[in-house]
C-alpha positions in Angstrom: 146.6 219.2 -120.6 143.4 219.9 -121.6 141.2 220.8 -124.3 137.8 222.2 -125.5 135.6 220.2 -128.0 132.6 222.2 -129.6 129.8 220.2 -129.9 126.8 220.5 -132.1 123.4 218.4 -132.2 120.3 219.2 -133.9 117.0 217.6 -132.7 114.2 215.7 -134.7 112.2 219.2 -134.4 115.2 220.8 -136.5 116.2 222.4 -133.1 120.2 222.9 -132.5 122.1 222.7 -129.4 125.7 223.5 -129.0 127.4 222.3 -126.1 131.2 222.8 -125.3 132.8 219.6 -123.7 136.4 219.6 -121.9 138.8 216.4 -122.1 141.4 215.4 -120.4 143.5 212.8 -119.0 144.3 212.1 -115.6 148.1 211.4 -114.1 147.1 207.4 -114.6 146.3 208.0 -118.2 142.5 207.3 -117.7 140.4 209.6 -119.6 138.1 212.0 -118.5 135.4 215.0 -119.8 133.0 217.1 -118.6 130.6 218.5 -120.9 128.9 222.2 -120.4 126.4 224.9 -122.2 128.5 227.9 -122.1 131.9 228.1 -123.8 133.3 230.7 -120.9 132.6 227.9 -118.1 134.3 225.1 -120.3 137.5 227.1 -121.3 137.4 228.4 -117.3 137.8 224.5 -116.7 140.0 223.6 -119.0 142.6 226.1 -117.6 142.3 224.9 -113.9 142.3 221.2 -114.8 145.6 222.0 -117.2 147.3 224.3 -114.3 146.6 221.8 -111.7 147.7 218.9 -113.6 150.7 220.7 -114.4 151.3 221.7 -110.6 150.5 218.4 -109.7 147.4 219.6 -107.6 144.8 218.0 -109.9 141.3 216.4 -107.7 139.3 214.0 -109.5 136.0 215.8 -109.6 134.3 213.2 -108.8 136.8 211.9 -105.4 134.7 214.5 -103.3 131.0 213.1 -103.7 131.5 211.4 -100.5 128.7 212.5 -97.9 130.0 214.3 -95.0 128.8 212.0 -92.4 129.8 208.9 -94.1 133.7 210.7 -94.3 133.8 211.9 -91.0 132.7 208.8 -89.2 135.7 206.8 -91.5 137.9 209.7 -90.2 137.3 209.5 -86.2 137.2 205.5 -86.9 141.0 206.2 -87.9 142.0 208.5 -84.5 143.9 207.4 -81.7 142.2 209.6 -79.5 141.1 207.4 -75.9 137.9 206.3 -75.9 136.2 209.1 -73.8 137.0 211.5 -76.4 135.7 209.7 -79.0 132.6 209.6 -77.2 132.5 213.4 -77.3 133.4 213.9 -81.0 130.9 211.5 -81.6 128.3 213.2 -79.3 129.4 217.1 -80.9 129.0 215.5 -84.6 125.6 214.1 -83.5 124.0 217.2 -82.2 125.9 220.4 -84.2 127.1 219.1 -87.2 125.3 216.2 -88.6 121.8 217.5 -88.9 123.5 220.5 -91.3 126.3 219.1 -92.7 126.1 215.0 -92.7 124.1 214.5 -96.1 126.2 217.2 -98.2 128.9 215.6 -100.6 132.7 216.6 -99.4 133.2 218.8 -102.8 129.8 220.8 -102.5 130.5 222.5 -98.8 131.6 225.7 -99.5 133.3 228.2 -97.3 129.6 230.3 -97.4 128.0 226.9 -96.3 130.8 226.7 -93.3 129.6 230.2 -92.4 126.1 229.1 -92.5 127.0 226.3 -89.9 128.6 228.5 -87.5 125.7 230.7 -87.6 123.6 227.8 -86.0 126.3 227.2 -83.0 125.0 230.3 -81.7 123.6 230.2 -78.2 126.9 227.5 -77.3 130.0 229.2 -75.4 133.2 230.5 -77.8 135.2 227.6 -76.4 132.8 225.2 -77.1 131.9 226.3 -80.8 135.8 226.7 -81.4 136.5 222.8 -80.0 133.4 221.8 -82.8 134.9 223.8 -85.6 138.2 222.7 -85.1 136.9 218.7 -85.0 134.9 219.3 -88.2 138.0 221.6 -90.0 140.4 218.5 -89.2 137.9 216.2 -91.5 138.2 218.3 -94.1 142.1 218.7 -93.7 142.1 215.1 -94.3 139.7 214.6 -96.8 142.4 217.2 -98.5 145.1 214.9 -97.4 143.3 212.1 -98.9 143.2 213.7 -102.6 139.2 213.9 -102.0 138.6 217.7 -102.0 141.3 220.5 -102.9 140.8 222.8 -100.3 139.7 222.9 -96.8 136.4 225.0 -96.7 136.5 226.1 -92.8 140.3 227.8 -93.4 138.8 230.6 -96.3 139.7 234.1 -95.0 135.9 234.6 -95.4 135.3 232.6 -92.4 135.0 233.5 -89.2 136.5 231.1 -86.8 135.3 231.0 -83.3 137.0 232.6 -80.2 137.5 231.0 -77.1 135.4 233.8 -74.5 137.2 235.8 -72.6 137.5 234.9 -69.0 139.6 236.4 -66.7 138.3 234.1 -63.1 138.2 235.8 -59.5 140.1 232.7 -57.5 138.6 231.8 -54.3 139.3 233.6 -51.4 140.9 231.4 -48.5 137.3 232.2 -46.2 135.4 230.3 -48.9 138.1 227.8 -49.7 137.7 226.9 -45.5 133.8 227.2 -45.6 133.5 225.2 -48.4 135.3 222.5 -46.5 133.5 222.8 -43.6 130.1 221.9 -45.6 131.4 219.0 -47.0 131.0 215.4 -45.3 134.1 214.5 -43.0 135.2 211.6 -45.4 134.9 214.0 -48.5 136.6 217.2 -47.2 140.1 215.7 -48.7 139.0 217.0 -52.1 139.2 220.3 -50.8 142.8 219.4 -49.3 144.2 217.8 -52.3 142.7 220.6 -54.6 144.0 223.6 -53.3 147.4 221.5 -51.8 148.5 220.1 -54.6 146.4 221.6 -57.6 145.0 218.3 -58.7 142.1 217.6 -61.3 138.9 216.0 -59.9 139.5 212.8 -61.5 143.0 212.9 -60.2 141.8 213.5 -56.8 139.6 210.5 -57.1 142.5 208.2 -58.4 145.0 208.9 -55.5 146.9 205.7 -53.5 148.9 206.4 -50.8 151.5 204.2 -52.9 151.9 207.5 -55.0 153.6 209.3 -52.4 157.5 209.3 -51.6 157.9 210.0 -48.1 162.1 210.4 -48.8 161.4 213.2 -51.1 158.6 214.6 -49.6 156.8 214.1 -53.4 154.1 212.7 -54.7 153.4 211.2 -58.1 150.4 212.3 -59.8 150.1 208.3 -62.0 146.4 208.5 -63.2 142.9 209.2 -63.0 139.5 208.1 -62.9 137.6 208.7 -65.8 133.6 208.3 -66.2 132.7 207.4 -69.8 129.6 207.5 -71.3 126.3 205.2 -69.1 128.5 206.1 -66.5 131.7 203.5 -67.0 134.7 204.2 -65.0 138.0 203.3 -65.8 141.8 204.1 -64.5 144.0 206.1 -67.2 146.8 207.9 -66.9 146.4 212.0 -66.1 145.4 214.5 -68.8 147.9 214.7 -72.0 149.1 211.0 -71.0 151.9 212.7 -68.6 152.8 211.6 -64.9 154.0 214.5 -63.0 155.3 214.9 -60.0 154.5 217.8 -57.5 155.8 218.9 -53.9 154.1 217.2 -51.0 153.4 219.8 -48.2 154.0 218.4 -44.8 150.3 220.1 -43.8 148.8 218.3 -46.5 150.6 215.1 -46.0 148.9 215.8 -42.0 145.6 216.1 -43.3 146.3 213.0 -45.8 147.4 210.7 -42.5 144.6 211.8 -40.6 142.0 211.1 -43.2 143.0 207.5 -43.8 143.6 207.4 -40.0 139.2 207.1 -40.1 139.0 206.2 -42.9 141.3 203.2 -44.1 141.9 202.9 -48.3 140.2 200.8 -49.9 141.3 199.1 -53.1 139.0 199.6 -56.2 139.1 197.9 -59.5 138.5 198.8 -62.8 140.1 198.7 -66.7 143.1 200.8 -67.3 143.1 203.2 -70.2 140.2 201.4 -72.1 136.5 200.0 -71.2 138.1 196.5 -72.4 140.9 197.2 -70.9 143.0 195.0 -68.2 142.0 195.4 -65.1 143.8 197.3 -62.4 143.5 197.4 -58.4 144.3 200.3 -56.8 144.2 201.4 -53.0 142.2 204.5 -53.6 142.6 206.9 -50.1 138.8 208.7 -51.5 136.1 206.5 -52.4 132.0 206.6 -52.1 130.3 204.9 -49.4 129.7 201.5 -51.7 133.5 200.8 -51.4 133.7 202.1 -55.5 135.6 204.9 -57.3 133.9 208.1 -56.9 132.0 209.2 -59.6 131.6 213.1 -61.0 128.2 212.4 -61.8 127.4 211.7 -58.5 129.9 213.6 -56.2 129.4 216.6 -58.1 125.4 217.5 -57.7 125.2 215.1 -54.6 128.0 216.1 -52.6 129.6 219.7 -53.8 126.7 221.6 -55.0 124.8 221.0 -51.2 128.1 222.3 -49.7 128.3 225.4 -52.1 124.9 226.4 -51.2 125.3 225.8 -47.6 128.7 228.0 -47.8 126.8 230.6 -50.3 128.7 230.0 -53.2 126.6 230.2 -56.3 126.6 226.6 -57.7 128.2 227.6 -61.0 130.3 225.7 -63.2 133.2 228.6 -62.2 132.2 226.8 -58.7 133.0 223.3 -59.3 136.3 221.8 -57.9 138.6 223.2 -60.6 138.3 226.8 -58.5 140.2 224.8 -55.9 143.5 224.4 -58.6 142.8 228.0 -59.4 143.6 228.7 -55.9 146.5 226.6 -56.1 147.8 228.3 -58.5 147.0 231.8 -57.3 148.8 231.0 -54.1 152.1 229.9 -55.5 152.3 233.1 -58.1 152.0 235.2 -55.1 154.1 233.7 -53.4 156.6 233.8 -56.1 156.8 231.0 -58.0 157.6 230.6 -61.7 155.4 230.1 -64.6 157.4 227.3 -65.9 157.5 225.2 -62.3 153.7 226.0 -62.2 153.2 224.6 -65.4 154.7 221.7 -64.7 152.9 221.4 -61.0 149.9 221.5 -62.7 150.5 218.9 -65.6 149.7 221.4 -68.7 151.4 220.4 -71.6 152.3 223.8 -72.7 153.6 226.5 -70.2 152.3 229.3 -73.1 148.7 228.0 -71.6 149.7 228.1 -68.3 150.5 232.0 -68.6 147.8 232.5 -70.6 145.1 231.3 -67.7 146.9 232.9 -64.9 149.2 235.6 -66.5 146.5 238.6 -64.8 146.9 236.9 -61.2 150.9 237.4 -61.6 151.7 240.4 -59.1 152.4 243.5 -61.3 156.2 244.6 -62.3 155.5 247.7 -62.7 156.8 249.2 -59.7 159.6 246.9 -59.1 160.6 247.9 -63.2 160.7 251.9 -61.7 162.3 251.3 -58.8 165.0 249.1 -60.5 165.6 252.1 -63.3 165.8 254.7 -60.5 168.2 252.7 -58.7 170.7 252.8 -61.6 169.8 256.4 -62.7 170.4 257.9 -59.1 173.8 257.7 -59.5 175.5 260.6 -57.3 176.5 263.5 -59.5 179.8 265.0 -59.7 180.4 268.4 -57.8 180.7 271.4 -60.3 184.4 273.2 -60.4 183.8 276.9 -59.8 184.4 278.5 -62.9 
């Protein structure tokens, strides 16, 4: 528990000063006090540190005087995250949170002083301030974890959290899907093949071996990626969410496949798998660039698919960039019937919630096959009167 002391000095002037000075001891049995002016703010003290030690909630007042940026960088030292998105937590931290929030101690960043953060993401997209917020909210979580702070400052009900924007995208039409192709260099109009075939990523695109296809099942295994770290490293890893899938092989696309490695033959690339230090790992790759290397986005991307966007008209926008072609992927089986839940899987999301959450609006409507399905049971013949 804890308890008040009233405190009284008088100066060499003859001056007095009373101040009121709360002890305690913590769980350990160390002592502790903290001394102030006003008797209201001492007795206000005493009470929390005696319910929380009592709960079994008590924070050292002093645990939190760590600086933010010293915390956080101990923090993302501890993830297991893969090394690009390190790179990208580091890069958020360095640009929107450090220059406001790095020097401030742990226990002095209120919920108003989270507010005041957010207020300087403006001008960034929702999703974007929402993936910041969330990296700097899991900091605090476990500096509370860690016995540092009591609570976590960005979850207050006074705070406003970011929201992801609303988007509801228009997919491709099969006219520019065909155009867009057509624009593209021979050796590189694949991508557009794979993309809206077999709804792969970019990188995935760029990581696929003929080995990964089962002729007997008329499958193919979507095993990894290639993904560009930061000064432009490449490396081999596994597909998004660390999950090999496996997706139907359509005997058009497996045409188009043949006939591209027909002119031009793989040829095998290597690079680290999963890590920058990494072993390395050879891989037949059926797309590469013109040096004999795994293509990079960096390149491919402003080089290669913004010239044919223009020369198609397409608007180079980000909406634009080879992630429309899965969009049309997925557009084409949900007309065409298919489930959510295959869908999800098709397209490697880890969560088939997401899945109907980006595409639910492209899912024809039910609303007249609900009516028709009602009137069929309601129009049930009726029975003849009996003359009365």
């Amino acid at each position: 528990m804890a308890w008040v002391e009233r405190r009284e000095r008088t100066s060499t002037d003859g001056k007095r000063t009373i101040t009121y000075r709360v002890r305690w001891r913590e769980s350990d049995g160390r002592a502790r006090a903290k001394t102030f002016r006003r008797k209201v703010e001492a007795d206000r003290f005493a009470a929390m540190v005696s319910a929380d030690l009592v709960r079994g909630h008590y924070i050292d007042p002093d645990a939190g005087k760590v600086r933010f940026e010293e915390y956080a960088n101990q923090w993302l030292a501890a993830q297991t995250f893969e090394e690009g998105t390190v790179e990208m937590v580091e890069l958020r931290f360095r640009l929107h949170v450090m220059p406001h929030l790095g020097a401030r101690n742990l226990s002095d960043v209120q919920p108003s002083t989270i507010q005041g953060w957010l207020r300087t993401l403006t001008g960034l997209s929702g999703n974007y301030r929402k993936v910041i917020y969330a990296n700097v909210s899991s900091v605090f979580t476990a500096a509370v974890d860690d016995g540092l702070i009591p609570k976590n400052p960005c979850k207050a009900p006074s705070v406003r959290r970011p929201k992801s924007d609303p988007r509801k995208f228009r997919p491709w039409t099969r006219e520019r899907v065909l155009a867009v192709r057509e624009e593209l260099p021979d050796r590189f109009k694949l991508v557009v093949d794979l993309g809206v075939g077999l709804g792969l990523r970019q990188g995935e695109i760029f990581g696929l071996s003929l080995d990964d296809i089962d002729l007997n099942t008329g499958e193919i295994e979507i095993r990894r990626q290639v993904k560009l770290l930061g000064n432009n490293r490449q490396l081999f890893g596994l597909p998004k969410g660390r999950k090999i899938r496996t997706v139907p092989l359509p005997d058009r696309v497996l045409e188009l496949i043949n006939d591209h490695v027909t002119r031009y033959p793989p040829r095998s690339v290597t690079l680290p798998w999963d890590r920058s230090d990494g072993a390395s790992r050879s891989v037949d790759l059926v797309l590469f660039s013109r040096e004999s290397g795994a293509l990079n986005r960096n390149y491919f991307n402003p080089k290669i698919w913004r010239p044919a966007l223009v020369a198609a008209g397409v608007e180079p926008k980000r909406e634009n960039g080879c992630h429309a072609l899965r969009h049309f992927y997925a557009s084409t089986l949900l007309d065409a019937g298919e489930s959510i839940l295959a869908l999800s899987e098709y397209l490697g999301h880890a969560d088939p919630g997401f899945t109907l959450r980006t595409y639910t609006h492209l899912m024809p409507s039910s609303t007249e096959r609900t009516k028709a399905a009602i009137d069929e049971i309601l129009s049930v013949p009726s029975a003849p009167h009996e003359p009365e």
